[in-house]
C-alpha positions as CSV (number, residue, x, y, z in Angstrom):
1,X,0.0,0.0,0.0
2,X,1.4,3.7,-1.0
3,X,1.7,6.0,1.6
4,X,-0.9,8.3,-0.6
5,X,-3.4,5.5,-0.1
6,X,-3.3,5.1,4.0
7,X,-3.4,9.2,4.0
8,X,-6.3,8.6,2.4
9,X,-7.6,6.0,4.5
10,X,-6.7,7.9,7.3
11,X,-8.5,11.0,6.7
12,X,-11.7,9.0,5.6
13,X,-12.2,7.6,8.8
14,X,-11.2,11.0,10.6
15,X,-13.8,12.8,9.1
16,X,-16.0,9.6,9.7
17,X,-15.6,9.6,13.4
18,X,-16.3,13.6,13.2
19,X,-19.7,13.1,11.6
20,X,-20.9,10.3,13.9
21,X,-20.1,12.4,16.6
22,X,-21.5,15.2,14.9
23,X,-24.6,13.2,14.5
24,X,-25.0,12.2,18.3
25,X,-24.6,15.8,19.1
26,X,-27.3,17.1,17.2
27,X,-29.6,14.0,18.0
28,X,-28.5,15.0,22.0
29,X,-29.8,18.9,21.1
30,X,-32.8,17.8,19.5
31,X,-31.7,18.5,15.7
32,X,-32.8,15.5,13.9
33,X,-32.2,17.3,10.6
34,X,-29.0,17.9,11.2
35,X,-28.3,15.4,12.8
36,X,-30.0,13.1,9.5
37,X,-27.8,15.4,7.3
38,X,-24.4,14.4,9.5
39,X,-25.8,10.9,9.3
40,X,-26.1,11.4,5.2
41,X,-22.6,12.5,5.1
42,X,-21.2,9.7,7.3
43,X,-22.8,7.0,4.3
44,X,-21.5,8.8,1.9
45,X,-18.0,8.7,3.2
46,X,-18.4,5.3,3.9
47,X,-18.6,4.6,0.4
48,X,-15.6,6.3,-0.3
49,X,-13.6,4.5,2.5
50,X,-14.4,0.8,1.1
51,X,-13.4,2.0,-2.7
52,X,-10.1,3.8,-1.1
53,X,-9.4,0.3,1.2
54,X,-10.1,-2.3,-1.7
55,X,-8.0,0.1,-4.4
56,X,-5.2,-0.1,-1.5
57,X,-5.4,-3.9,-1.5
58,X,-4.7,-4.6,-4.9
């Protein structure tokens, strides 16, 4: 694996940890929009972390 690739990595599941907590935080001050917005965000990234993972595996 490049050392481009676990940067990568890296800074996906960063910013994934920051939107779940995002989304806890929100649910906690009764924002369920944002907090369904946060939770939109963390999916999306999620995507983004498997494709960067399985493209650092081959």
């Amino acid at each position: 694996m490049q050392i481009e690739q676990c940067r990568n990595i890296i800074m996906l599941y960063r910013l994934r940890d920051r939107a779940r907590r995002l989304v806890e935080a929100n649910r906690k001050a009764g924002s369920p929009g944002v907090a369904k917005i946060y939770a939109q965000i963390d999916d999306w990234l999620a995507v983004h972390m498997s494709n960067a993972v399985s493209r650092a595996r081959r």
